[in-house]
ZAMARGU-4260 file (C-alpha; in steps of 0.2 Angstrom, whole numbers, plus 5000, padded with zeros to 4 digits):
<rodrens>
0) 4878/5031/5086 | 4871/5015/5094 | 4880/4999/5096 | 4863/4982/5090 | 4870/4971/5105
5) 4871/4953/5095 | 4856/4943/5101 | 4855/4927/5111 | 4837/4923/5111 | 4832/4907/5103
10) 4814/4913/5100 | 4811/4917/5082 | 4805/4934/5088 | 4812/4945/5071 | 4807/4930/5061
15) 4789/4932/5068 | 4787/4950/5062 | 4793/4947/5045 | 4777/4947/5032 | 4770/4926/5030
20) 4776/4924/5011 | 4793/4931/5018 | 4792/4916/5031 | 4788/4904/5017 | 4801/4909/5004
25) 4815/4908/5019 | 4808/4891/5023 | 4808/4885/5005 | 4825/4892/5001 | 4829/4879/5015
30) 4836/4891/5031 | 4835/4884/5048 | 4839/4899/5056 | 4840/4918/5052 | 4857/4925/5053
35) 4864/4936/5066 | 4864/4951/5057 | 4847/4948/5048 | 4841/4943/5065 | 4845/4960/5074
40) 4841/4970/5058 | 4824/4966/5056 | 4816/4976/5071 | 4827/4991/5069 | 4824/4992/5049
45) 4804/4989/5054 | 4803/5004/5066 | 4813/5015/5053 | 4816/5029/5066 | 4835/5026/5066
50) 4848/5024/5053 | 4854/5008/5050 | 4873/5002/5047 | 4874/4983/5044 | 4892/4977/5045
55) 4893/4959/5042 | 4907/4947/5030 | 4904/4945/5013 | 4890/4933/5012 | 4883/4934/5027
60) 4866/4938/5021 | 4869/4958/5023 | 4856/4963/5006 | 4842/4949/5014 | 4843/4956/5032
65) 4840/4974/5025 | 4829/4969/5012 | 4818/4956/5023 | 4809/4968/5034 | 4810/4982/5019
70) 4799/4971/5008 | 4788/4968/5023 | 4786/4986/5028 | 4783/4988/5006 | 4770/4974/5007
75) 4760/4979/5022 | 4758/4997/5020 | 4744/5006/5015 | 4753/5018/5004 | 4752/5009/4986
80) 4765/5021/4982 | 4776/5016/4996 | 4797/5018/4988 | 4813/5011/4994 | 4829/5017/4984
85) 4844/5005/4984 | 4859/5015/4978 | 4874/5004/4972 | 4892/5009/4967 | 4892/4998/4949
90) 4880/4995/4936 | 4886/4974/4938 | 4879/4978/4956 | 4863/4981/4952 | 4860/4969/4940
95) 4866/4955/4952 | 4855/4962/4966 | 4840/4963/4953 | 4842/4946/4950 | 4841/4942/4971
100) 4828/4953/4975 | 4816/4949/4958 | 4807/4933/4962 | 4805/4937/4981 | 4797/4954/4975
105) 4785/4947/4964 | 4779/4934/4976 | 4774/4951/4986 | 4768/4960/4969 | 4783/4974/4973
110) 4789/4979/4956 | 4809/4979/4956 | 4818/4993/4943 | 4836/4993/4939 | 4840/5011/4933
115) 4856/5014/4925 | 4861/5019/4904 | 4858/5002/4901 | 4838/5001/4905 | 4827/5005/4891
120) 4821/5020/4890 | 4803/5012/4889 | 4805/5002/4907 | 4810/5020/4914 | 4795/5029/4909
125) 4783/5015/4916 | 4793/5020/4935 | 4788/5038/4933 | 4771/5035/4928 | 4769/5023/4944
130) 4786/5027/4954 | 4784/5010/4967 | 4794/4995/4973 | 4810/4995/4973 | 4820/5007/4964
135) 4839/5000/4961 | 4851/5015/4954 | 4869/5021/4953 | 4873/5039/4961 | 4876/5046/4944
140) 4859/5039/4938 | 4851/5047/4953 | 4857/5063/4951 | 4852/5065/4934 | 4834/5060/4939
145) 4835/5075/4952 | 4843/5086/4937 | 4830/5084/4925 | 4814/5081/4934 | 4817/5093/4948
150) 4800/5099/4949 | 4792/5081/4948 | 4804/5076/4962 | 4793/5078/4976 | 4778/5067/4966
155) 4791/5054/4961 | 4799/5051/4979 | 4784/5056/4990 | 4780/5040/4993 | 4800/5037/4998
160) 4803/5024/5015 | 4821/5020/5015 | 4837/5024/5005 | 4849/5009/5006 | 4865/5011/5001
165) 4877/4997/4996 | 4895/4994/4997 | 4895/5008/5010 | 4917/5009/5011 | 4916/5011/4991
170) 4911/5030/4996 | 4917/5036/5009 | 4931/5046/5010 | 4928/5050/4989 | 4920/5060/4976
175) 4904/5050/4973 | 4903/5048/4993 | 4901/5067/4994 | 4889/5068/4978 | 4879/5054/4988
180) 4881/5062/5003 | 4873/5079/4992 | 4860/5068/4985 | 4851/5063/4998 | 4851/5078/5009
185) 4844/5086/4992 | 4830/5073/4988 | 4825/5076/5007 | 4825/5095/5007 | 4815/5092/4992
190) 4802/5080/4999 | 4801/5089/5017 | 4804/5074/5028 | 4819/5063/5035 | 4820/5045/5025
195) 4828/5031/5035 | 4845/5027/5027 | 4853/5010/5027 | 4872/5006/5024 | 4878/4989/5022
200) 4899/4986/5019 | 4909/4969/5024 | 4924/4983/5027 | 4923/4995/5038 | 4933/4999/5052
205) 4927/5014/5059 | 4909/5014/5066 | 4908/5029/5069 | 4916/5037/5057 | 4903/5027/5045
210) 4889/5035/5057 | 4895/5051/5053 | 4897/5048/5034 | 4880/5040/5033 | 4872/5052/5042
215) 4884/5068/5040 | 4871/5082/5052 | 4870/5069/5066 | 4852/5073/5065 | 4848/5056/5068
220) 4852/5041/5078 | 4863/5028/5068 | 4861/5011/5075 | 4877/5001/5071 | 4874/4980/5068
225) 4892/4972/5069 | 4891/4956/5063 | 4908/4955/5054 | 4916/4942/5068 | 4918/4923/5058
230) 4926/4908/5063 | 4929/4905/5044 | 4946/4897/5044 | 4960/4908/5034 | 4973/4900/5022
235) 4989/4913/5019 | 5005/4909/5009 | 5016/4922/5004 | 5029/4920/4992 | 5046/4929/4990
240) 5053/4932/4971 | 5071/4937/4967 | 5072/4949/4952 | 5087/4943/4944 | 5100/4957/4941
245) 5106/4956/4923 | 5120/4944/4918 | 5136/4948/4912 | 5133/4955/4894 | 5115/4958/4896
250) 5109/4975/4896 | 5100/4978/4913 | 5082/4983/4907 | 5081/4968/4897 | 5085/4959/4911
255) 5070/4967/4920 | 5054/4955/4921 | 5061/4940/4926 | 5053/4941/4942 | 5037/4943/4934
260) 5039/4929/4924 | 5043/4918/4938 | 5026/4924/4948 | 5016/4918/4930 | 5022/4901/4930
265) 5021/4899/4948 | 5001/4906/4947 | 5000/4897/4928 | 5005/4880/4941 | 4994/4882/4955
270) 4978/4889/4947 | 4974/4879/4934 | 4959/4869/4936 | 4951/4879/4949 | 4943/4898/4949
275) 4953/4912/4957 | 4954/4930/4957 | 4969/4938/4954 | 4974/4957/4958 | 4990/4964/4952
280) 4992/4982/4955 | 4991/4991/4938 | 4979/4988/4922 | 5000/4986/4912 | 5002/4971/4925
285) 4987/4965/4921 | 4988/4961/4903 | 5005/4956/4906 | 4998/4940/4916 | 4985/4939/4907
290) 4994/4938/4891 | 5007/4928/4897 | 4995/4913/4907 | 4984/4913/4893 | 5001/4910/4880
295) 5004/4896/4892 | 4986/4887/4888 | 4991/4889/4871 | 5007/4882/4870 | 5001/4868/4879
300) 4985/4866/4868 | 4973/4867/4884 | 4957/4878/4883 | 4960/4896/4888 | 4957/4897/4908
305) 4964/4916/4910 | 4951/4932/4908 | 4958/4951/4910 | 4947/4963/4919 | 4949/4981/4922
310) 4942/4997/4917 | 4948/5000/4901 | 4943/4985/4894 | 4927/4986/4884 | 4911/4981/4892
315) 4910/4965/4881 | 4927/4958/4886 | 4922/4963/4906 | 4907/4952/4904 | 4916/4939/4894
320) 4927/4937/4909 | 4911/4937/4923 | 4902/4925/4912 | 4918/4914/4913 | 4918/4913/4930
325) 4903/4910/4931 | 4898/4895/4921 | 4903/4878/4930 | 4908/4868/4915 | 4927/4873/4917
330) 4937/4882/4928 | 4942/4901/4923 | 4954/4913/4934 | 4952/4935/4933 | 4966/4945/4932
335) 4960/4958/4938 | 4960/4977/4945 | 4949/4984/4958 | 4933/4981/4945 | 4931/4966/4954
340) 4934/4972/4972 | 4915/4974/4974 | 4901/4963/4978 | 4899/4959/4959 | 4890/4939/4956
345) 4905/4928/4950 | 4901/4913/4958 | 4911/4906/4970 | 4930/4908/4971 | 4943/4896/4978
350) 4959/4907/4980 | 4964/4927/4980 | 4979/4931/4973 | 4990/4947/4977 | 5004/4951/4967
355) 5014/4967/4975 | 5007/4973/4991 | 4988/4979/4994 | 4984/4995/4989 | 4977/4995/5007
360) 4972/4982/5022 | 4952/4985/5019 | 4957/4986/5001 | 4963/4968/5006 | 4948/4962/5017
365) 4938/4966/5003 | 4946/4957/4990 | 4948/4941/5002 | 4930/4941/5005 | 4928/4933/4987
370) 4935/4916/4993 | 4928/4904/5001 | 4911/4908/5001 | 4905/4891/5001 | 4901/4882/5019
375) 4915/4875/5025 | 4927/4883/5015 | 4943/4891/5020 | 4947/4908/5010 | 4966/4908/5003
380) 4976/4921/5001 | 4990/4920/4989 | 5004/4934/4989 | 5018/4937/4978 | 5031/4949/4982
385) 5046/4954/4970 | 5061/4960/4978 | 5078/4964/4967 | 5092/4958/4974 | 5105/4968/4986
390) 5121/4975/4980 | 5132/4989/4986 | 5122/5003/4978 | 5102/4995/4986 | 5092/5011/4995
395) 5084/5010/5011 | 5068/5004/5003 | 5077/4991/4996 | 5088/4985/5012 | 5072/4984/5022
400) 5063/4977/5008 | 5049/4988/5009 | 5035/4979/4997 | 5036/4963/5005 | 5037/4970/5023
405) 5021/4981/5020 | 5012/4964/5014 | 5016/4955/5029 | 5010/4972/5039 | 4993/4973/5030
410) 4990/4954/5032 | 4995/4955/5051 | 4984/4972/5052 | 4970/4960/5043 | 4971/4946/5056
415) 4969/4957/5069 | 4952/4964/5062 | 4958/4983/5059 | 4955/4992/5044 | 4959/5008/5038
420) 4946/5022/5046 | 4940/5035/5031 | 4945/5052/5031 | 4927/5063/5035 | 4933/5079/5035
425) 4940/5080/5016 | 4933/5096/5008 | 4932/5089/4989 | 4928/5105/4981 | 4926/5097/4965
430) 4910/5090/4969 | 4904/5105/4977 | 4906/5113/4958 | 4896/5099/4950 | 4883/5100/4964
435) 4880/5121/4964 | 4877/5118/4943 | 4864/5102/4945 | 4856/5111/4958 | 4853/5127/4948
440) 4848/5115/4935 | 4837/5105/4947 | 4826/5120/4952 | 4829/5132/4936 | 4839/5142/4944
445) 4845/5147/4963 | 4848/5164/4976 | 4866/5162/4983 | 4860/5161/4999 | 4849/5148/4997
450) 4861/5139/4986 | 4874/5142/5001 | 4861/5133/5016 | 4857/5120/5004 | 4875/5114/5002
455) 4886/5119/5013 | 4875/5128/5029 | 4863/5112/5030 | 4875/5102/5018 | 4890/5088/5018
460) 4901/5104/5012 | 4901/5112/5029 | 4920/5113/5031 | 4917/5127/5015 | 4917/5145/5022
465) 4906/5156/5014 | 4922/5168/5008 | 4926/5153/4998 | 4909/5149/4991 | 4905/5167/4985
470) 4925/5165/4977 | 4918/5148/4970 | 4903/5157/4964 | 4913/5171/4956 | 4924/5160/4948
475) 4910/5150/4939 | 4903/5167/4932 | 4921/5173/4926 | 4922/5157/4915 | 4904/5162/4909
480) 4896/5146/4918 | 4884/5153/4926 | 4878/5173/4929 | 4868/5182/4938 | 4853/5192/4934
485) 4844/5209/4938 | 4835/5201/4954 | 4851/5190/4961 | 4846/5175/4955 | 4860/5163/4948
490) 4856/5153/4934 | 4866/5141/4919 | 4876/5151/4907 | 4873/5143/4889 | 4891/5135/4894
495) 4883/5129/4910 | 4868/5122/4901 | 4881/5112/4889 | 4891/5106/4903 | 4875/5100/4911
500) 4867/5094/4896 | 4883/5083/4893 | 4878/5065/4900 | 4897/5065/4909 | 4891/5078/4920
505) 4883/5067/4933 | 4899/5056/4936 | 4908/5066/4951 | 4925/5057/4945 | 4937/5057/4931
510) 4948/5041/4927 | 4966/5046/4935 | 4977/5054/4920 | 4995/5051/4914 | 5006/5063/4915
515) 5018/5066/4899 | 5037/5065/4908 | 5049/5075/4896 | 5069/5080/4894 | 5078/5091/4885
520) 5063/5093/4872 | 5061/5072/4872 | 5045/5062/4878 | 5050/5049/4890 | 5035/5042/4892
525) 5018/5044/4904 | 5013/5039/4922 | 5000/5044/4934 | 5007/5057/4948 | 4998/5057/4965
530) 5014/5063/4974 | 5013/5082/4977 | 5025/5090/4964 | 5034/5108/4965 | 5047/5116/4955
535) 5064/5107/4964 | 5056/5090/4969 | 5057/5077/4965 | 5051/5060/4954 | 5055/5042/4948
540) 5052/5036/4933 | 5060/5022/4924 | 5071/5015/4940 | 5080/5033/4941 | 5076/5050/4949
545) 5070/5065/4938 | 5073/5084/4944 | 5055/5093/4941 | 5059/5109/4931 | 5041/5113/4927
550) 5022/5107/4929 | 5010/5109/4914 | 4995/5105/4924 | 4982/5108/4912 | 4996/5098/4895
555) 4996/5086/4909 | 5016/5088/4907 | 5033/5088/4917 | 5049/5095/4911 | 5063/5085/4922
560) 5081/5084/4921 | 5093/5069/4929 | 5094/5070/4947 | 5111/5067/4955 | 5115/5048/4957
565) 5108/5039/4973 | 5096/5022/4973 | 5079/5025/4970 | 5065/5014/4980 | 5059/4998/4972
570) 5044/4999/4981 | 5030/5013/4975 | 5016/5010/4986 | 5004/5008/4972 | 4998/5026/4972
575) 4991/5026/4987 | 4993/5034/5004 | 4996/5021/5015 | 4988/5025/5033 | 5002/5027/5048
580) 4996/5012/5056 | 5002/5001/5042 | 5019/5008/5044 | 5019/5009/5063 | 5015/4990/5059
585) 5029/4989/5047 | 5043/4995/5060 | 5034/4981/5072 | 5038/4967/5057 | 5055/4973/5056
590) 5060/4977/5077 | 5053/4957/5078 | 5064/4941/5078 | 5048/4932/5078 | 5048/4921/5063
595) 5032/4924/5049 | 5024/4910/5051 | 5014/4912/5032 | 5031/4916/5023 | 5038/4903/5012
600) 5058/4901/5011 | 5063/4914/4999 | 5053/4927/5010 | 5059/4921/5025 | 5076/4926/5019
605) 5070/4940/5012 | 5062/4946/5028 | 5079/4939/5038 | 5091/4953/5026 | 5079/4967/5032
610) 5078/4963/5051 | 5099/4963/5047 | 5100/4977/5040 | 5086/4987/5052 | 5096/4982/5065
615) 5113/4987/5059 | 5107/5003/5053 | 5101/5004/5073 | 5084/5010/5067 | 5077/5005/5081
620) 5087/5023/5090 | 5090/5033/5075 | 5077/5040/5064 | 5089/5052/5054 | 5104/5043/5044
625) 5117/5049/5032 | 5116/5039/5013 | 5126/5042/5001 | 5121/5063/4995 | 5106/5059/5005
630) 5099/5061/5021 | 5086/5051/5025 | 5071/5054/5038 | 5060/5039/5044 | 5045/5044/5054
635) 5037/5028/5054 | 5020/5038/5047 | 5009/5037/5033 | 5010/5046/5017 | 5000/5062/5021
640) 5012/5065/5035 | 5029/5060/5023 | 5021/5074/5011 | 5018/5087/5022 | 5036/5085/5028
645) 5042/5086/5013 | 5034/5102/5008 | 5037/5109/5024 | 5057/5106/5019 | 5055/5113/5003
650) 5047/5129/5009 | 5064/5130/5017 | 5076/5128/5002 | 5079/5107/5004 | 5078/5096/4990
655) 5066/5082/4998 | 5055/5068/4990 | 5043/5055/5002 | 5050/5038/4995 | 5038/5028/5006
660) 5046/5022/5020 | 5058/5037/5022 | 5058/5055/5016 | 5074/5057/5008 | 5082/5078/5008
665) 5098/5078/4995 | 5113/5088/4996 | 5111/5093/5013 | 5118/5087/5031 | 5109/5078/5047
670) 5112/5093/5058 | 5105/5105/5045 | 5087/5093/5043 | 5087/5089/5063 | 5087/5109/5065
675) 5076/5113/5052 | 5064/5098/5058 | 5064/5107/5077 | 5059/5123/5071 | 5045/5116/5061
680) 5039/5106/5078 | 5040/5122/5088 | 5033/5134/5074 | 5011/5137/5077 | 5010/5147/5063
685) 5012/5131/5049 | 4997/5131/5036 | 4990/5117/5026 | 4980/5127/5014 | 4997/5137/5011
690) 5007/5123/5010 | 4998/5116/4998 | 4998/5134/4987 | 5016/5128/4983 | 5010/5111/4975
695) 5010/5112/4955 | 4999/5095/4952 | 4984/5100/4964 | 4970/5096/4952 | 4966/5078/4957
700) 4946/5078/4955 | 4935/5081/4940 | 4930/5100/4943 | 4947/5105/4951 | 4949/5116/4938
705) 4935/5128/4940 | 4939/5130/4957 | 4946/5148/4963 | 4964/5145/4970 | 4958/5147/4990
710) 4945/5133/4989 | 4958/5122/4977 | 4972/5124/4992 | 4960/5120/5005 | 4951/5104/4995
715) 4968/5097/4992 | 4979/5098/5009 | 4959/5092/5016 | 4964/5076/5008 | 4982/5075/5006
720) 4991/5085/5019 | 4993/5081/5042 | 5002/5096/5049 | 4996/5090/5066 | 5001/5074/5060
725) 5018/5079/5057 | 5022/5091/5071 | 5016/5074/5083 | 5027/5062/5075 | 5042/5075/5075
730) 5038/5078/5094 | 5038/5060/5098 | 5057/5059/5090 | 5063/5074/5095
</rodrens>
């Protein structure tokens, strides 16, 4: 990897070598000036021997400075069939970027195709006929066309230049960013020759660890353009909400809500009349506010200014939303999940609002990246947290007010310019599954061998060992996927073909499913469960703990019993793994007597309790307490290490559960957990993948279930376990 240094000539030298009607456009378009990252793009991207990553903010020009010299390099070659392949993350994207690139294009006489399920078939057809210009496609859409025309693939691409992808931090670290991974090296093994790969991202916060992702052999040089420094002024107010405990006579779940209530008039207050985006951390919470500021509107008789927007919402209602946002004659606020995280076109946006901490600091970045957008403008960020009030029975989480403290971390981490760097090394042995059947259907059929150096030797599935591949291999043919004929060759079994066939194939990732909680033969109801779960752990659900009996992994089902008493955390981390320099940053927030300066009152109090109660819990010295049948554990680490703990307890008879900020081990004593803890940080014989054996919930990714139990240990504790992790952080204390 190689660092652009930024540039500090005046001469318009990159300017100079862009093609004339290029010149003109930018000059009619009104620029005085190219823009750093466009500037030092220009003669990198013209050269094309190295890959490109262009890390600049969110409107800093990122598409034009790849697609500037691209279009130039289209328009001047020789080759009439000369190809670039921009591969986007959403659909909306590519209709967005369709609409920036077409006019530019046609000046040039570059045809532009989006390609995605909502393209006519007819506008398709005329690509493979004459497959030029610019070709703008979703992973899913790409694999298909590698799928079903694996014998055309070397005519279609052969006249391929440069693959771009967009929104590089949407991939990395999951399913589709292995699928793309396996994509491209496909599409070059099957043409013979290297392309140039682009990345662009406003979020990324390892370089090298994008380097590697982007370009996962190190075959080639990656050249790094980090244009993401701004002097764009930043507006933060946090907000701290009491939830109300119930009064005398009121049951205490209908009590519950009144904190959310309150955060709806206050957004209902200071929204109105301007456009915002507003992210709550579940799809439930986002028809809650939605409902509840668009019932506002109505009582007052104002025009509707509220729109939901998330994933399970038709495609109509998600457009209804955009549109709204879009259009200038009123103002119109999202609610909204991560759907409109990404670079999707809504015009521009005066405010971000979090309600409930980040799901993660680039999580964060990218979301603030919507606001101010305009020259001149500052971006806001609003944040709500909801604290319950303190009695005699609160838990840890709930003393050191966990969510509001991990929102001032994240926004501090922000300030700071960190983000969270992605995990490279995850195995996803999920994709892997998907990739072995469309490659057997890309080429008809496939020898093991060749199937092995295609994916895993030469391939983004290197951390696989051939044992586990043949394992994978046999398992596919045992559940009559795929078999094996007289000469060796693997083909698609007429399951396989079906599978295939089945236009769902080509996504590398299932929606996250709910899983039916149940006791004593009665349904409970259903949540999403991305903790590791054993026979003896542990869960909450409802604002109390739950016993785990049994795991139906396929019914999507768990038995519980009620746990012994003991508070249960306020604060559930969203469902994500938060990174251990978010809760390292945490401690810091909590160890300070500095004020925070972007707190408003009610949080400064907030925040005031917690330091109280860190300090006369002498946090700051122990990291092993006893509360109430509990004990509890605080590394100060992340998630994947809090889980590995805890499984590394369990294997020993303790009853543990990683409650975010602390791992909490019932019915036991501080000696017993300090000496059980010592020999796991001496022990050299600990293993993830058998660690993870124990885990009941370990399918997580759409194919998890065809894999053999080796490879399904190994994918998982790739992605959610840290033995290292641990045993450091447990030498450190003890």
């Amino acid at each position: 990897m190689t660092n652009s240094q930024v540039s500090n000539s005046t001469e318009p030298a990159s300017f100079n070598l862009l093609d004339q009607r290029i010149q003109q456009w930018i000059w009619r378009a009104g620029w005085t000036e190219l823009r750093d990252a466009q500037d030092r793009a220009i003669p990198l991207i013209l050269n094309g021997s190295d890959d490109v990553i262009i890390a600049a903010s969110t409107a800093a020009g990122k598409t034009e400075a790849a697609f500037f010299p691209i279009l130039t390099k289209l328009a001047q070659t020789e080759n009439s069939g000369a190809l670039v392949v921009y591969i986007s993350p959403l659909k909306a994207l590519i209709n967005d970027q369709y609409r920036r690139l077409e006019e530019l294009a046609a000046m040039l006489r570059i045809e532009v195709t989006p390609w995605h399920g909502d393209v006519g078939q007819q506008r398709k057809t005329r690509f493979l006929k004459t497959p030029r210009g610019v070709l703008l496609i979703t992973p899913e859409s790409l694999e298909a066309l590698l799928a079903r025309r694996g014998h055309g693939l070397a005519g279609i691409f052969s006249g391929i230049q440069y693959f771009v992808i967009d929104e590089l931090h949407a991939f990395m670290g999951t399913e589709r960013g292995k699928q793309l991974q396996s994509l491209l090296h496909r599409t070059e093994r099957a043409i013979c020759r290297r392309i140039c790969r682009i990345g662009l991202s406003a979020t990324l916060g390892d370089m090298q660890g994008a380097a590697e992702f982007l370009r996962s052999d190190g075959s080639c040089k990656v050249s790094v353009i980090d244009s993401k420094t701004s002097n764009q002024e930043l507006k933060v107010l946090v907000k701290g909400i009491l939830e109300s405990t119930a009064p005398p006579g009121v049951k205490s779940e209908d009590a519950v809500g009144l904190g959310k209530l309150a955060v709806a008039k206050q957004l209902f207050q200071v929204l109105r009349g301007s456009n915002n985006l507003v992210f709550p951390n579940s799809r439930r919470d986002v028809e809650y506010y939605s409902a509840s500021l668009r019932q506002f509107c109505e009582d007052l008789g104002l025009p509707n200014e509220f729109w939901p927007h998330h994933g399970n919402l038709s495609k109509e209602i998600r457009e209804e939303g955009e549109a709204a946002l879009k259009q200038t004659e009123r103002p119109a606020t999202a609610i909204c999940t991560s759907t409109l995280e990404l670079g999707i076109d809504i015009g521009p946006v005066k405010a971000v609002v979090q309600v409930g901490a980040p799901p993660s600091v680039a999580s964060l970045r990218q979301r603030l990246g919507r606001s101010g957008r305009r020259k001149g403008e500052p971006m806001i960020l609003r944040a709500y947290c909801i604290e319950p009030e303190l009695t005699a029975k609160s838990g840890l989480s709930e003393l050191l007010r966990e969510g509001l403290v991990c929102t001032v971390a994240m926004i501090r981490l922000l300030a700071s310019g960190w983000y969270e760097p992605i995990c490279t090394s995850k195995i996803h042995g999920s994709t892997l599954v998907q990739q072995a059947l469309s490659t057997m259907a890309q080429y008809g059929a496939a020898q093991p061998q060749g199937l092995w150096d295609l994916l895993c030797a030469t391939g983004p599935f290197s951390a696989v060992t051939k044992s586990q591949f043949l394992s994978l291999l046999q398992k596919l043919g045992e559940e009559k996927i795929i078999f094996q004929d007289a000469t060796g060759l693997l083909l698609l079994a007429p399951i396989g073909e079906q599978i295939v066939a089945h236009y769902t194939f080509f996504a590398a990732f299932d929606t996250v499913e709910e899983f039916r909680i149940i006791c004593n033969g009665k349904t409970l109801g259903s949540m999403p469960i991305t903790r590791p779960l054993s026979v003896g752990s542990f869960l909450i659900f409802a604002g109390k703990p739950w016993a785990v009996l049994t795991v139906d992994q396929k019914g999507k089902v768990v038995e519980v019993q009620p746990a012994k008493g003991g508070a249960v955390p306020n604060f559930d981390g969203n469902g994500t793994a938060l990174h251990d320099h978010v809760r390292e940053e945490m401690r810091n927030v909590l160890r300070s007597k500095e004020p925070i300066p972007f707190l408003d009152a009610a949080g400064q109090e907030m925040l005031s309790e917690a330091r109280d109660n860190y300090d006369r819990l002498d946090l700051d010295h122990k990291w092993i307490l006893q509360m109430g049948n509990a004990v509890q554990t605080l590394l100060w680490r992340g998630d994947c290490v809090n889980d590995t703990l805890v499984l590394m307890l369990q294997a020993k008879g303790f009853q543990g559960m990683n409650e975010g900020i602390s791992i909490s081990i019932r019915d036991t004593t501080q000696s017993r957990v300090r000496d059980a803890l010592a020999m796991f940080c001496e022990s050299t014989t600990i293993d993830p993948v058998e660690l993870a054996s124990k885990v009941e919930n370990k399918i997580r990714e759409k194919w998890d279930g065809l894999l053999p139990e080796d490879l399904l240990s190994a994918s998982f504790a790739s992605a959610n376990l840290d033995v290292q992790g641990a045993k450091k952080a447990l030498q450190r204390l003890l």
